[in-house]
MARDREN-82117 format. One line per field, with one value per residue: chain; x, y, z of N, C-alpha, C, O, CB in turn. Coordinates in steps of 0.1 Angstrom, whole numbers. Glycine has a CB too. Layout:
<sites>
c <- [A;...] $
n_X <- [X;...] $
n_Y <- [Y;...] $
n_Z <- [Z;...] $
ca_X <- [X;...] $
ca_Y <- [Y;...] $
ca_Z <- [Z;...] $
c_X <- [X;...] $
c_Y <- [Y;...] $
c_Z <- [Z;...] $
o_X <- [X;...] $
o_Y <- [Y;...] $
o_Z <- [Z;...] $
cb_X <- [X;...] $
cb_Y <- [Y;...] $
cb_Z <- [Z;...] $
</sites>
This chain:
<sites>
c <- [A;A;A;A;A;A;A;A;A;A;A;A;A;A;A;A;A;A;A;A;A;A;A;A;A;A;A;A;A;A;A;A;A;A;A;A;A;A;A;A;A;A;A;A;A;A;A;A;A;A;A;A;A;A;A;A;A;A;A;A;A;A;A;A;A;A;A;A;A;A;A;A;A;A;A;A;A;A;A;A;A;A;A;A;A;A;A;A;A;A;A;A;A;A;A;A;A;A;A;A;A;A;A;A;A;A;A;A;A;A;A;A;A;A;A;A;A;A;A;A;A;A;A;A;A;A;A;A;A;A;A;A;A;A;A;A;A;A;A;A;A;A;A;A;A;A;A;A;A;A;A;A;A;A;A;A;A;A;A;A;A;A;A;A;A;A;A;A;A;A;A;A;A;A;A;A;A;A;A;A;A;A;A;A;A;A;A;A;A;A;A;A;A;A;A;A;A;A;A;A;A;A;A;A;A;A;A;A;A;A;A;A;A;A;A;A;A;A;A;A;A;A;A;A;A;A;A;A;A;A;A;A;A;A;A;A;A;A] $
n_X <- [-225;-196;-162;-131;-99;-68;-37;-4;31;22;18;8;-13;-32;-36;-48;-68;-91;-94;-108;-130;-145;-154;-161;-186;-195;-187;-168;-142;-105;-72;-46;-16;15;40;56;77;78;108;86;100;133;130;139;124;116;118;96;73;68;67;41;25;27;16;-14;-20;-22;-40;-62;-75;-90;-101;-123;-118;-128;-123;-88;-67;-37;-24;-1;21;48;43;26;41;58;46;18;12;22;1;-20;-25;-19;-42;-68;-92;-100;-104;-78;-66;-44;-17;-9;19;5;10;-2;-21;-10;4;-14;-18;9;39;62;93;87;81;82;86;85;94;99;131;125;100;105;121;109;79;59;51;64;93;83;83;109;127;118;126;112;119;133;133;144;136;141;136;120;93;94;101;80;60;74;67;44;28;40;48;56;87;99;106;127;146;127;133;159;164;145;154;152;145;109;75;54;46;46;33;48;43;23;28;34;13;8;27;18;5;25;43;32;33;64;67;46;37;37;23;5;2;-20;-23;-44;-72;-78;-76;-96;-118;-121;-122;-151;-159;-159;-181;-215;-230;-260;-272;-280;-265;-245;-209;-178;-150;-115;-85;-56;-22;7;22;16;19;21;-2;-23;-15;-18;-49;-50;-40;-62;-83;-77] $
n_Y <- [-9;-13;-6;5;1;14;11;27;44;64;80;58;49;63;62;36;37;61;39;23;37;44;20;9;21;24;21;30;47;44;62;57;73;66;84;87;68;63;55;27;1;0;-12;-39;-70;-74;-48;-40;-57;-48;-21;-20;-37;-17;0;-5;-10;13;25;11;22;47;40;19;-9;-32;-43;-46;-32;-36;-18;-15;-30;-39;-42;-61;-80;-84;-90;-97;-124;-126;-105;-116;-139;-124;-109;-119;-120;-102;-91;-91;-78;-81;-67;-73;-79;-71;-93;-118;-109;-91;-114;-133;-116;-114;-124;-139;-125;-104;-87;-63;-60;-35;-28;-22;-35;-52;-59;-70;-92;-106;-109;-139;-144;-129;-142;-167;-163;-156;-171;-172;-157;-130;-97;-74;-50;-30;2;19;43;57;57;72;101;104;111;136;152;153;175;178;158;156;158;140;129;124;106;80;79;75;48;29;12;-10;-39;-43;-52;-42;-33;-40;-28;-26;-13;4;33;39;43;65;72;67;79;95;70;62;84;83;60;50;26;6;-18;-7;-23;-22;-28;-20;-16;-48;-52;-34;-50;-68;-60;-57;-78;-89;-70;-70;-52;-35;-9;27;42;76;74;77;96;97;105;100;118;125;145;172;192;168;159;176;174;149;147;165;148;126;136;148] $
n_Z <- [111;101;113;98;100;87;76;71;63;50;23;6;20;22;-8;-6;5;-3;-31;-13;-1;-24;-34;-12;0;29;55;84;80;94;93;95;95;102;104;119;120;95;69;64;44;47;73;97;101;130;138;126;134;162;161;151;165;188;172;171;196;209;191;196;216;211;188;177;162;138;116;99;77;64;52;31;13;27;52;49;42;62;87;87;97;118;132;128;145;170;172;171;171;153;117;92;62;39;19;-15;-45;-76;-87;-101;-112;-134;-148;-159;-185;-194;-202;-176;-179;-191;-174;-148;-114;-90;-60;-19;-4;19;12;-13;-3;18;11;-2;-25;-44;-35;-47;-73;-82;-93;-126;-143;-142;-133;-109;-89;-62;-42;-25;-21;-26;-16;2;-11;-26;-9;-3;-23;-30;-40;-63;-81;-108;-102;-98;-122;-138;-121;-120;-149;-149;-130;-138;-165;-178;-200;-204;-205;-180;-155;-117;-93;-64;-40;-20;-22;-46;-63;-64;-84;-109;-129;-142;-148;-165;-190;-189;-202;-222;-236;-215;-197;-164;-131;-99;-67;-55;-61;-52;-29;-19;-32;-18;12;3;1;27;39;47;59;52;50;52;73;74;64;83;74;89;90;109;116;127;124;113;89;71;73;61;36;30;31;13;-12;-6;-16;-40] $
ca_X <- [-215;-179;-150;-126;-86;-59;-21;5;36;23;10;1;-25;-42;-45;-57;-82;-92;-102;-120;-143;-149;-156;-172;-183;-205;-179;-165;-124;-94;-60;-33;-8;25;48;69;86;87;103;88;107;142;135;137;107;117;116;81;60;70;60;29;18;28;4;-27;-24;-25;-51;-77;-77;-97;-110;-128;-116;-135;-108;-73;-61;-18;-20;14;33;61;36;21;49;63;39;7;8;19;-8;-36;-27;-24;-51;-74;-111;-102;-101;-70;-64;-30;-15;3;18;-4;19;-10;-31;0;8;-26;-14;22;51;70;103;84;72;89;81;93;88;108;140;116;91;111;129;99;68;56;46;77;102;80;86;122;138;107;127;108;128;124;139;139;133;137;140;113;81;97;103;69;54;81;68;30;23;49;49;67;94;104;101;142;143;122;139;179;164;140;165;156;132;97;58;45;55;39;35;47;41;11;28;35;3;12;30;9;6;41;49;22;37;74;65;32;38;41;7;7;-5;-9;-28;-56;-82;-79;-78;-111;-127;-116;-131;-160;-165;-166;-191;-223;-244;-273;-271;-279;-260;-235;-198;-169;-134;-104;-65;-46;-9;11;27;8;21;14;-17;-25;-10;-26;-59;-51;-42;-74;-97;-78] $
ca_Y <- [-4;-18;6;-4;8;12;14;28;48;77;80;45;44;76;59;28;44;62;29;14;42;44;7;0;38;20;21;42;47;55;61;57;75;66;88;89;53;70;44;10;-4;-3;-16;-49;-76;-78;-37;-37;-62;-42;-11;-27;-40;-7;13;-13;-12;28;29;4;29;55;35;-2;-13;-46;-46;-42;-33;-33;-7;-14;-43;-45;-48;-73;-92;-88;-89;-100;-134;-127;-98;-127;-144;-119;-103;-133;-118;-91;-95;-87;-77;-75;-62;-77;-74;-78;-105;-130;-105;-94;-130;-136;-107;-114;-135;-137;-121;-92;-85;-57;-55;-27;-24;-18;-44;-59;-66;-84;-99;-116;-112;-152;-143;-127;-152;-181;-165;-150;-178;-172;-146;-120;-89;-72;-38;-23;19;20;62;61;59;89;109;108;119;146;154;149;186;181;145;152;165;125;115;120;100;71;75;71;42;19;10;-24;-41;-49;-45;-44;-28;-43;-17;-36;-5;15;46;42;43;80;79;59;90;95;56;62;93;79;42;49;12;2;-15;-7;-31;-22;-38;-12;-24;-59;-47;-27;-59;-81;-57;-55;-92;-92;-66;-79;-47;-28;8;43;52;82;72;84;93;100;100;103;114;135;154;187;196;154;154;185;166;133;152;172;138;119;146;150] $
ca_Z <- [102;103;113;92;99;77;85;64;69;49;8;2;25;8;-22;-9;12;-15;-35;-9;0;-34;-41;-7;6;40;66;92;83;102;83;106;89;108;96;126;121;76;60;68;38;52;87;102;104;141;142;119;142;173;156;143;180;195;172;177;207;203;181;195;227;208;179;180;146;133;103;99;60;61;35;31;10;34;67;44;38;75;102;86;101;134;135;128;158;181;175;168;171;142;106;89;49;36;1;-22;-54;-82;-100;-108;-127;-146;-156;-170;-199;-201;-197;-164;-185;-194;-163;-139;-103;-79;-43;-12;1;27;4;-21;5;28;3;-5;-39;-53;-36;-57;-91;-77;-107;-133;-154;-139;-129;-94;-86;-48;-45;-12;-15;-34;-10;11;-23;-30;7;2;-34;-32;-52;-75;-87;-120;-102;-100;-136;-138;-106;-124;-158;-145;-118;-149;-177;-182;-209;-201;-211;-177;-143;-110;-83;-51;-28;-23;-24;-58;-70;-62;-97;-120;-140;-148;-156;-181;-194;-195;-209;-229;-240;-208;-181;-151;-124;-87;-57;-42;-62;-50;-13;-19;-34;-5;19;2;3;43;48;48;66;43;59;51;80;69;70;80;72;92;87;118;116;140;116;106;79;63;72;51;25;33;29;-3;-21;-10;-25;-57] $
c_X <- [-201;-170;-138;-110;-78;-41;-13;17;30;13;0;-8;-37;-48;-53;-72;-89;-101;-114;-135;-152;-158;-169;-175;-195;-200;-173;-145;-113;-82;-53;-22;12;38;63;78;86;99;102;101;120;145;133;121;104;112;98;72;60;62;50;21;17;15;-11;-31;-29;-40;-67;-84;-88;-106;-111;-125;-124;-127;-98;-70;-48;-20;-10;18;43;55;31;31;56;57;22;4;8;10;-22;-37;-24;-35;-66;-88;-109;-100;-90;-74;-52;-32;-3;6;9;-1;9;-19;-20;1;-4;-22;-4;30;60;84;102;80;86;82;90;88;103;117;132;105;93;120;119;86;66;57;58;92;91;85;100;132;127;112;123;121;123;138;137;138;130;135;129;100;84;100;88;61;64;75;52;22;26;55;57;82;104;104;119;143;140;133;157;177;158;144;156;147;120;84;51;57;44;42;40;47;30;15;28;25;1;16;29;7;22;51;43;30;51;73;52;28;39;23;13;2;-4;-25;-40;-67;-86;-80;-90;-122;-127;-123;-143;-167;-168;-171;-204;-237;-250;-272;-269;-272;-253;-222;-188;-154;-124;-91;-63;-33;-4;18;15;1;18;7;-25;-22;-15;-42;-64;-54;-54;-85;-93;-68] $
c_Y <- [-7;-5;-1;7;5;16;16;42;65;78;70;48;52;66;44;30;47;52;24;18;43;31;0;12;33;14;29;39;54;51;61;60;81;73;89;76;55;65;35;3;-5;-11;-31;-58;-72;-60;-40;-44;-55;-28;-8;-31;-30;3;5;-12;5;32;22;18;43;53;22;-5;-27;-50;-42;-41;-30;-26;-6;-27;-44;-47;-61;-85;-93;-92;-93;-112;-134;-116;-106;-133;-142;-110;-110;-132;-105;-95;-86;-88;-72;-71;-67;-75;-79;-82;-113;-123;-98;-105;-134;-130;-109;-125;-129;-129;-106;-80;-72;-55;-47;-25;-18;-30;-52;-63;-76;-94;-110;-116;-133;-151;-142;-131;-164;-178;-157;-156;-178;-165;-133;-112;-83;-65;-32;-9;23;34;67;65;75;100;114;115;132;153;154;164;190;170;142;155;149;115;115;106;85;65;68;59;29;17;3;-27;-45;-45;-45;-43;-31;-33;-23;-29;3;30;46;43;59;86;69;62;94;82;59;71;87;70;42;33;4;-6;-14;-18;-22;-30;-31;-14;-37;-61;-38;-39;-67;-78;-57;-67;-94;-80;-69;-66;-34;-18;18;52;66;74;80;87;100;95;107;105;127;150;162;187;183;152;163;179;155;138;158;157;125;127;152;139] $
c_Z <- [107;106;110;95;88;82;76;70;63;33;3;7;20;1;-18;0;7;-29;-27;-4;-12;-41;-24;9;24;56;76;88;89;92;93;98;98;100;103;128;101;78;66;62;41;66;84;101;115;142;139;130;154;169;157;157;189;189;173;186;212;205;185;211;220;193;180;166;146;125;102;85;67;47;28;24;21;46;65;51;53;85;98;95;117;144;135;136;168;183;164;161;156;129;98;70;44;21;-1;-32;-64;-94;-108;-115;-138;-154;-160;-183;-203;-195;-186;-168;-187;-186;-151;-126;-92;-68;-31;-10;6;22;-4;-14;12;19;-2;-21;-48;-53;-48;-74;-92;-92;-117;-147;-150;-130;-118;-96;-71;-51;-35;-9;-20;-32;-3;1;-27;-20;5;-13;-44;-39;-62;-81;-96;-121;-100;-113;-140;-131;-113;-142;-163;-136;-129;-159;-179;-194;-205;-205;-199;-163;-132;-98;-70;-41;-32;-26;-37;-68;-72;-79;-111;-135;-149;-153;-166;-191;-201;-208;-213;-231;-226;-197;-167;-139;-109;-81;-51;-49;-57;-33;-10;-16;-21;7;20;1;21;46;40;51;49;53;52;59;70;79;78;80;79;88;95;111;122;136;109;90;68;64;58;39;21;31;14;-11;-22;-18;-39;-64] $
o_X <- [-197;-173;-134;-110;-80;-37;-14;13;31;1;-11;-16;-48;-60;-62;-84;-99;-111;-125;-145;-164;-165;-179;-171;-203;-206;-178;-138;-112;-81;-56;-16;17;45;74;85;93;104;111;110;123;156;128;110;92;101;89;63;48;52;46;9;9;7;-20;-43;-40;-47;-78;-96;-93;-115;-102;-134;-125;-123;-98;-69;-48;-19;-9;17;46;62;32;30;60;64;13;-7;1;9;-31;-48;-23;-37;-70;-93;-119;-94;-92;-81;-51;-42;7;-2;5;-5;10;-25;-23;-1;-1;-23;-2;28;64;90;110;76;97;72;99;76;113;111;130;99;87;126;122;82;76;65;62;101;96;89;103;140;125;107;129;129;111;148;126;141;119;132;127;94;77;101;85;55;61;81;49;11;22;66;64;89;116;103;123;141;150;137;163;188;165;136;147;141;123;83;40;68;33;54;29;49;27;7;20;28;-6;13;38;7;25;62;49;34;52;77;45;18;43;15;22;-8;7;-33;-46;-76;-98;-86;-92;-130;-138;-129;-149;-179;-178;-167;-203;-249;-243;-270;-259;-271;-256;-222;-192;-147;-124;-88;-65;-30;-10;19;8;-9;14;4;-32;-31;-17;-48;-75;-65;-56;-94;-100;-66] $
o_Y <- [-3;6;-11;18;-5;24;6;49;76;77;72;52;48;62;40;25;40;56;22;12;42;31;-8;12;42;8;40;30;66;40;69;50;92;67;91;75;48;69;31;0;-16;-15;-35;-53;-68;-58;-40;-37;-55;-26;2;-28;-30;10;12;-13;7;37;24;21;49;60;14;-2;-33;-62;-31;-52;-22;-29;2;-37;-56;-55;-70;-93;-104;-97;-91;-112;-138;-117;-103;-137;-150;-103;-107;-139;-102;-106;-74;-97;-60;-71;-67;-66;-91;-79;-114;-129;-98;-105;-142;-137;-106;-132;-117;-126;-98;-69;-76;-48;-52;-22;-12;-39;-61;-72;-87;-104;-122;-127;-137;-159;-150;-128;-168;-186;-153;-150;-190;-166;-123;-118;-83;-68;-27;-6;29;38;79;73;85;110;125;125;141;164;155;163;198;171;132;156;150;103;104;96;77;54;61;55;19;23;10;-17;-55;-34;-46;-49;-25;-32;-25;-34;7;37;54;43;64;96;65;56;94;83;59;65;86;72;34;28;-8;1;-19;-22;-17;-36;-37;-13;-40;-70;-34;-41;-71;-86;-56;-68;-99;-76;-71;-68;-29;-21;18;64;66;70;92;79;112;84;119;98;137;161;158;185;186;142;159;182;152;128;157;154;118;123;157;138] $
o_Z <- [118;101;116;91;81;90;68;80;69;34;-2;-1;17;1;-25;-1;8;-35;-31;-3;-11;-51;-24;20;28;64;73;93;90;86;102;93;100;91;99;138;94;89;72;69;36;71;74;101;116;149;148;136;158;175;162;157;198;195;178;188;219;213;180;213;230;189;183;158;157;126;106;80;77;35;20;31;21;53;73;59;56;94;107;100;125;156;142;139;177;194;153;152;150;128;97;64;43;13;6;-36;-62;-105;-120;-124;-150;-166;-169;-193;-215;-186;-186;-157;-186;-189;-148;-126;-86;-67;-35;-16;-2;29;-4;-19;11;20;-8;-28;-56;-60;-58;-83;-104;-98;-119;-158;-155;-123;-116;-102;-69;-62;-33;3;-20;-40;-2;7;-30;-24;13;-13;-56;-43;-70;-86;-96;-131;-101;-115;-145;-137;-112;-146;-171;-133;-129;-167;-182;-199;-200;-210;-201;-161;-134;-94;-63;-30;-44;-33;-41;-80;-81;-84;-119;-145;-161;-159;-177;-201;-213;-220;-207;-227;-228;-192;-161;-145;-105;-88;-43;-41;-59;-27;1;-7;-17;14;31;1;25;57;28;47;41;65;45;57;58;90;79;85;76;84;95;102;122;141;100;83;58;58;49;30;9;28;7;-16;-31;-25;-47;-77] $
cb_X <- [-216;-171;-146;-134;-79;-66;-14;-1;49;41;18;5;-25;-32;-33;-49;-82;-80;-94;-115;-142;-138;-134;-163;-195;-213;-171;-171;-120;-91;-58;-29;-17;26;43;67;73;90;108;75;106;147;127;142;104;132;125;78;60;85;60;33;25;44;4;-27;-11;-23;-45;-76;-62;-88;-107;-151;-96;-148;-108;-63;-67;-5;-19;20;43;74;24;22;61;70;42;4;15;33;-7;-40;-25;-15;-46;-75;-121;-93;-113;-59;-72;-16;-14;5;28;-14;30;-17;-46;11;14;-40;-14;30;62;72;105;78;66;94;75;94;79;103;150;115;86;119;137;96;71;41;37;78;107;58;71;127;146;95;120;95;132;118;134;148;123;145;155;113;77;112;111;63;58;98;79;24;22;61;39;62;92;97;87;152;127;107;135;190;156;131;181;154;134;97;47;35;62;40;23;59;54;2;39;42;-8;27;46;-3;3;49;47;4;38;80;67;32;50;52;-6;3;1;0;-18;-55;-82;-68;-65;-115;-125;-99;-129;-160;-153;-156;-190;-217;-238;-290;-260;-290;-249;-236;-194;-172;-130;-104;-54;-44;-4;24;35;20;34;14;-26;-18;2;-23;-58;-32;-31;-80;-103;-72] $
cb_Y <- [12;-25;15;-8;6;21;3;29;42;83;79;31;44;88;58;15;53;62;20;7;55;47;-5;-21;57;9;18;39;48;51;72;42;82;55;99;95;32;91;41;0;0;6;-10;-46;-91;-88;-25;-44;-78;-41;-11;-42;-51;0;22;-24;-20;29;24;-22;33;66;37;-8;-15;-46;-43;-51;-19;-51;6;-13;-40;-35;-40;-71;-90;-82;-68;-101;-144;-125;-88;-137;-152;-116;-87;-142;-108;-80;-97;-94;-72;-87;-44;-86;-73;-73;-119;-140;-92;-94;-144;-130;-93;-101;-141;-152;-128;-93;-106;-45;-65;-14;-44;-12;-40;-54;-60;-81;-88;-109;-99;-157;-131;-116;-158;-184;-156;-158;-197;-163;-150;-123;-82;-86;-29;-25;25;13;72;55;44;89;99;98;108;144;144;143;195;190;141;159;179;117;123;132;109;77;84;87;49;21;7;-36;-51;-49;-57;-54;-11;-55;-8;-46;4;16;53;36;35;81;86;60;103;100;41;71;104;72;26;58;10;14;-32;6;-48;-3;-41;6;-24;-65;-38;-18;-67;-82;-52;-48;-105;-97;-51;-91;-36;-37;12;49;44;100;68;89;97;99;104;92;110;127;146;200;202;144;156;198;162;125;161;183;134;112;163;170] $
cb_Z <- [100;87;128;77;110;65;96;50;69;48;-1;4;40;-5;-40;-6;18;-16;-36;2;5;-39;-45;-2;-12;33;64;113;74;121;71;115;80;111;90;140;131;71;51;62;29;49;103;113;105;146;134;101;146;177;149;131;189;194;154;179;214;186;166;201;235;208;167;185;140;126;92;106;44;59;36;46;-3;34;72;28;22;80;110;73;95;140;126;117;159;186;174;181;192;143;100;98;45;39;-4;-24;-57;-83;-93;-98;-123;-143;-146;-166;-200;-201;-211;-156;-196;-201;-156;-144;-98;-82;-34;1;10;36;-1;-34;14;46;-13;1;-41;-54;-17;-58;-103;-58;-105;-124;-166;-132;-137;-79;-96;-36;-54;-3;-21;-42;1;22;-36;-35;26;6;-37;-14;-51;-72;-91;-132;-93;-90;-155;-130;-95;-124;-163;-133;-104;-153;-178;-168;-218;-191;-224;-183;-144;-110;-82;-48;-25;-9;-18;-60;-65;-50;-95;-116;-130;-137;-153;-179;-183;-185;-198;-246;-251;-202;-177;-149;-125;-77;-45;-37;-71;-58;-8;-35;-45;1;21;-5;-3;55;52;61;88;41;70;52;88;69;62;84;58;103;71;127;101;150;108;105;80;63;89;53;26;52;38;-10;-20;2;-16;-63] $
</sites>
């Protein structure tokens, strides 16, 4: 049985955790829910990979990971490559946005994608279609809004409606947290799809494992904080 880690600073990683037990329930998981470097999205690359090698290095001391998920768009987009070659023997799985199954349903014009600064800033994907017409919004307050806001979700639909003016049929989630409020785009913008990425980070994992086992799994989420883990607990079980 694989032990499969996951790294985020806080919400996102819930929900992609979440998916992947769901889609590929034959693993051992750890949630590394760093909350004491809350928000990735405004730091540096140069801060994030330091970060990112400090908790690895952490984390392998009391868990043998086989896999690495960046639960995170913005770990994605900063530190995925220089995480694959220094830590050579592991297999890594980043997140991205999920522009290319948008653009199968709609035109790059109609298209909104939101994430943090450092995502639209270093992401591959959403510098290529950067002159496409496609619109791109940062919210950088918006992942720590939701970790602060995780029993009272609708208490951000102002928040969303004074911050999303623009025109579009189709809003790409470029942060995991925000799958947090999925429910409430729906609500606002009935007319609206949603896209995000933690299905596509389930499947991916579920392409490299390989083992047939009845073992039982199991699930942890680290995070230092108490009172977020309690939180981080409530929102994977409902």
């Amino acid at each position: 049985m694989k032990n499969v880690l996951l790294i985020d600073s806080g919400t996102g990683g819930v929900n992609v955790l979440k998916e992947c037990f769901k889609v590929v329930p034959k693993c051992n998981y750890l949630l590394f829910c760093d909350t004491k470097n809350l928000p990735y999205g405004t730091k540096s690359k140069e801060e994030l990979i330091d970060i990112t090698q400090t908790n690895l290095e952490k984390i392998q001391s009391f868990f043998k990971f086989d896999i690495v998920i960046l639960a995170c768009n913005t770990l994605t987009a900063t530190v995925l490559e220089q995480m694959r070659i220094r830590y050579n023997e592991k297999l890594f799985i980043g997140t991205v946005p999920a522009i290319k199954p948008a653009l199968l349903e709609f035109d790059a014009r109609d298209i909104l994608v939101i994430g943090t600064s450092a995502t639209l800033k270093h992401n591959k994907l959403v510098q290529k279609y950067k002159d496409s017409g496609m619109q791109f919004l940062a919210l950088d307050s918006l992942a720590t809004l939701i970790d602060e806001n995780l029993d009272n979700l609708s208490s951000l639909d102002d928040f969303l409606k004074q911050n999303l003016k623009s025109s579009f049929k189709a809003i790409v989630l470029g942060c995991t947290h925000y799958v947090s409020i999925k429910e409430n785009l729906k609500r606002i913008f009935p007319n609206v799809k949603i896209f995000d990425s933690a299905n596509g980070v389930a499947r991916r994992l579920e392409s490299l494992i390989d083992d047939d086992t009845s073992k039982t799994c199991q699930v942890q989420i680290f995070c230092e904080d108490e009172k977020m883990l309690a939180k981080f607990w409530w929102a994977f079980y409902n």
